[in-house]
C-alpha positions in Angstrom: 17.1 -180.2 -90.8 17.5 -183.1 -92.7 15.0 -183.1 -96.0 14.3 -185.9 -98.3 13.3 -184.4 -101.6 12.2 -185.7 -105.0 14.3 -183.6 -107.8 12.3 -182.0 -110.4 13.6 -179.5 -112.2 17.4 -177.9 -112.8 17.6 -174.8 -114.6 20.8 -174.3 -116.9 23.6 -172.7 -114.6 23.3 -169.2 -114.0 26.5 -167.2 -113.0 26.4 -165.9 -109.2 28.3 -163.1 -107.2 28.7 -164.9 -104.3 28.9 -168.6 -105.8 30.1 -167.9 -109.3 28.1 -170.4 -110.8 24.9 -172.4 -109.6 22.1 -174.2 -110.8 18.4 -173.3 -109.4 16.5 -176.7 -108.2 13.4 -177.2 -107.6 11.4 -180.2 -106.1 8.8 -181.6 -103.2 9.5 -183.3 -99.5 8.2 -186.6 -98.9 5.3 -184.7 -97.4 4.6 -182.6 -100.5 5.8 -179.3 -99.9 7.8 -177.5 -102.5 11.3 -176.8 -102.2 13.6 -174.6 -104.0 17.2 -175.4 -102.9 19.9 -172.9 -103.4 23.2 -172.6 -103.8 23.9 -175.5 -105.9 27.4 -175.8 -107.4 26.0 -178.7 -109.3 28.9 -178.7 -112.0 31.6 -178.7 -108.8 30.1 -181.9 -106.6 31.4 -184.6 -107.0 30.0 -187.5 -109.5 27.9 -189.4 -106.7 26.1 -186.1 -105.2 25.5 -185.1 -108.9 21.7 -185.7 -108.8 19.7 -186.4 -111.9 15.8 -185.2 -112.2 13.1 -187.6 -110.9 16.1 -188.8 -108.3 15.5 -188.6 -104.2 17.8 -187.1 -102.3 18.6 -186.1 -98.7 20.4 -183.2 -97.5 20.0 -180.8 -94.7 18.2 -177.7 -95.4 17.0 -174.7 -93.5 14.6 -172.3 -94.6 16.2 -168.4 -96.3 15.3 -166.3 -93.9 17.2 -163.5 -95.3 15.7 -163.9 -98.4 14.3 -160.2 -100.2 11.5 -161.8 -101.2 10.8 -164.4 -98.6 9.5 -166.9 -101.0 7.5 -169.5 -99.0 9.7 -172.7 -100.7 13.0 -171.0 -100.6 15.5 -173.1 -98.5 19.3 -173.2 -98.1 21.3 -176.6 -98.9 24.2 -177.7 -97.3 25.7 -178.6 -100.8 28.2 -181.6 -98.9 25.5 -183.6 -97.4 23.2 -184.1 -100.2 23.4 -188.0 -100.8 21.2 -189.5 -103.5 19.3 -191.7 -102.2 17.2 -193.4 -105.9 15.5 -192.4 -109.2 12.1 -193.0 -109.3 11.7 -194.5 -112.9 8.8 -195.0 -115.5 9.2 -198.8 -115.5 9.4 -201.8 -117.9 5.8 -200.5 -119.2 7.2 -196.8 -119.5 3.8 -195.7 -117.7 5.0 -193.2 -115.3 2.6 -194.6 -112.4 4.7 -193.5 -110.0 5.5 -190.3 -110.9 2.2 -189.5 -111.6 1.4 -190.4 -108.3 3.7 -188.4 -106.6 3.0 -184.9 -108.6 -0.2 -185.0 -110.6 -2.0 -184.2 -106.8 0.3 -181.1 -106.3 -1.0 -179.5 -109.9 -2.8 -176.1 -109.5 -5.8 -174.6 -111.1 -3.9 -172.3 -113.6 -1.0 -169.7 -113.3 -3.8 -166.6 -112.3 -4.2 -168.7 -109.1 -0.6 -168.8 -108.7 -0.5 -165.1 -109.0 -2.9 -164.7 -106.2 -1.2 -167.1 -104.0 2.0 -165.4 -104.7 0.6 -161.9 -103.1 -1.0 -163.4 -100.4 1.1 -166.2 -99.2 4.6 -165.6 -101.1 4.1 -168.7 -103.1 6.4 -168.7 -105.8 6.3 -172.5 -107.1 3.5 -174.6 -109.2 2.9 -176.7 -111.3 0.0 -175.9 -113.9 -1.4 -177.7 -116.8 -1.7 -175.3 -119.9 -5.6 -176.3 -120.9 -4.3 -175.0 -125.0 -0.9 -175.3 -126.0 -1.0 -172.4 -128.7 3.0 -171.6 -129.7 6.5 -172.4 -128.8 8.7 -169.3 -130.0 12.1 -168.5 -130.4 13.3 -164.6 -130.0 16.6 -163.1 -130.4 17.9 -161.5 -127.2 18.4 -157.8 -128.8 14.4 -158.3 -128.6 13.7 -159.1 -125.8 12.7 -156.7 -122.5 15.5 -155.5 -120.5 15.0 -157.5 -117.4 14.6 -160.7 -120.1 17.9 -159.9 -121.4 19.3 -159.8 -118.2 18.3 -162.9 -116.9 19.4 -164.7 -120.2 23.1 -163.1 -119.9 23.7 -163.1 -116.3 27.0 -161.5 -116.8 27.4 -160.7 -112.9 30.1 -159.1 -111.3 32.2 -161.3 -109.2 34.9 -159.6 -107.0 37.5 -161.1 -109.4 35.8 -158.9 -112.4 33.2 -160.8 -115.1 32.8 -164.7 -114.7 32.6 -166.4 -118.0 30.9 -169.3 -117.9 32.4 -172.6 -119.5 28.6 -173.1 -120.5 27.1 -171.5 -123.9 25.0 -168.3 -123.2 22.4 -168.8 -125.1 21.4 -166.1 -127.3 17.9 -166.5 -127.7 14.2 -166.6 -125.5 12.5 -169.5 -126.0 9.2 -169.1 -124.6 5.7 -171.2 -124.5 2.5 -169.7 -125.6 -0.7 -171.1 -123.7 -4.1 -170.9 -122.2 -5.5 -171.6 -118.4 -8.2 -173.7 -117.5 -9.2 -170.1 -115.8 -12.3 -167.9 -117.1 -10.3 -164.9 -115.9 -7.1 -166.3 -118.4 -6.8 -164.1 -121.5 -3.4 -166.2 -122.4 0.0 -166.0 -120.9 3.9 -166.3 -123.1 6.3 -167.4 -120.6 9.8 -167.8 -121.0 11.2 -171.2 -120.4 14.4 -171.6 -118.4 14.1 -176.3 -118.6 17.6 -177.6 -118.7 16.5 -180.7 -121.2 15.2 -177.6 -123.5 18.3 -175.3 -123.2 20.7 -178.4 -123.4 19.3 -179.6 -126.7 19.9 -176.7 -128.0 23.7 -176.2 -127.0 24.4 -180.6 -128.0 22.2 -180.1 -130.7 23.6 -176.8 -132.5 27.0 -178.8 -133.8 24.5 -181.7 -135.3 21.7 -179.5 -137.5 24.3 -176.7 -138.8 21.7 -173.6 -139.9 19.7 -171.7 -137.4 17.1 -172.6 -138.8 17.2 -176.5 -138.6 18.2 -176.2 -135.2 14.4 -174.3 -134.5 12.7 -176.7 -136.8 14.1 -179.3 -134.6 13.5 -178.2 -131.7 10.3 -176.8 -132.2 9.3 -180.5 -133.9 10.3 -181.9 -129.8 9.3 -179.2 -127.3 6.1 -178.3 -129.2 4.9 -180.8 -131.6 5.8 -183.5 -129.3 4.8 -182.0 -126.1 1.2 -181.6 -127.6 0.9 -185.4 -128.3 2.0 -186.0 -124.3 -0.2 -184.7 -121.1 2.2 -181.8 -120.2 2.7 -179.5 -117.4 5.0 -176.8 -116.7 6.5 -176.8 -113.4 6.8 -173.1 -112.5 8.7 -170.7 -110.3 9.7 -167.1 -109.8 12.9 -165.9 -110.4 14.8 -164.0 -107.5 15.2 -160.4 -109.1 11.8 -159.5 -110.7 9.5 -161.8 -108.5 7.7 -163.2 -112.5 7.2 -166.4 -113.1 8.9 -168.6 -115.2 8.6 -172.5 -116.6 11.5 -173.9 -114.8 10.6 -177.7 -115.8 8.8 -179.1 -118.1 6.9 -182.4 -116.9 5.2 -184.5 -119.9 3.9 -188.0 -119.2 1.8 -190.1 -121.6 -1.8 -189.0 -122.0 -4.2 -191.8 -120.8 
């Protein structure tokens, strides 16, 4: 069927057995229901189909019916027909009206109702407001859980051998600390898989030349910033460990 969707979030390409490299995207119909669209070889469409977050497209879709998990939002995309169809902007007054319009309804209680949902009707995307931003950290991957690690590296078998992306793999979990508006939240660290976050740090690694800079950077814009602004993390789970993770970070001026 033919879909027309409002982009939200684009994880940072992840290598694939079947489709060697795609990115995971993530947004809401026109009537809004989640998507999560998949395979997208966004890096091998051409220029005009290359979507950018916040843009509408159209493409046909049909729902994954074969699917492990059977994720309620999980839908195939015919990668040739997507056609972009306009961004939806902040405007001259940089307000974010519009957006807010469109999204702020679809925000859920907290993540614990996301868990709920996720058992009883295989939700697997939301969008949550954190009611305390308490950390943004930064840990190596030899510290990190196994199944973290193997998310980060994604060094999949492809029937030619190992695919090496062109892309930096990122050696590190960044993750966001944070409390539910939820009596029943006792805190929650989640790793963060935004795009914007992971590109800043691969463009931004050449400018500020120490480790160190690089995290005091980009701790100074993904935390101290995103306190100042009336954020949300866009969540979804991930296809091998049904957990959730912040696949999208959406921050518009507080009011």
């Amino acid at each position: 069927m033919k879909e027309k969707i409002l982009i939200l979030t684009k994880t940072y390409p992840n290598l694939s057995r079947k489709y060697v490299e795609t990115v995971c995207t993530a947004g809401v119909t026109g009537k809004g229901e989640w998507r999560r669209l998949y395979p997208v070889p966004f890096r091998k469409l051409p220029f005009n189909q290359r979507f950018k977050k916040f843009d509408w497209i159209e493409a046909d879709t049909m729902k994954n019916t074969k699917e492990k998990l059977k994720r309620k939002e999980s839908y195939k995309v015919n990668a040739d027909s997507i056609r972009v169809l306009g961004n939806v902007g902040t405007g001259a007054s940089r307000d974010w009206k519009e957006r807010n319009k469109l999204l702020l309804p679809l925000a859920n209680k907290s993540l614990e109702e996301l868990e709920g949902l996720k058992k009883t009707m295989k939700v697997s995307l939301g969008m949550v407001k954190p009611a305390e931003l308490m950390d943004f950290t930064l840990t190596p991957i030899d510290e990190c859980r196994g199944w973290e690690k193997d998310l980060i590296e994604g060094s999949q078998k492809t029937l030619s051998g190992i695919y090496k992306s062109p892309l930096d793999k990122i050696p590190w979990k960044f993750s966001y600390v944070f409390k539910c508006n939820d009596s029943g939240c006792s805190g929650h660290s989640i790793m963060c898989e935004d795009w914007e976050l992971l590109e800043s740090w691969r463009s931004w690694k050449n400018k500020y030349k120490t480790d160190q800079l690089l995290w005091q950077k980009l701790k100074q814009k993904y935390f101290d910033w995103m306190k100042k602004r009336n954020l949300h993390f866009i969540v979804g789970t991930e296809s091998r460990y049904n957990k959730f993770l912040i696949i999208g970070l959406y921050y518009p001026p507080k009011q």
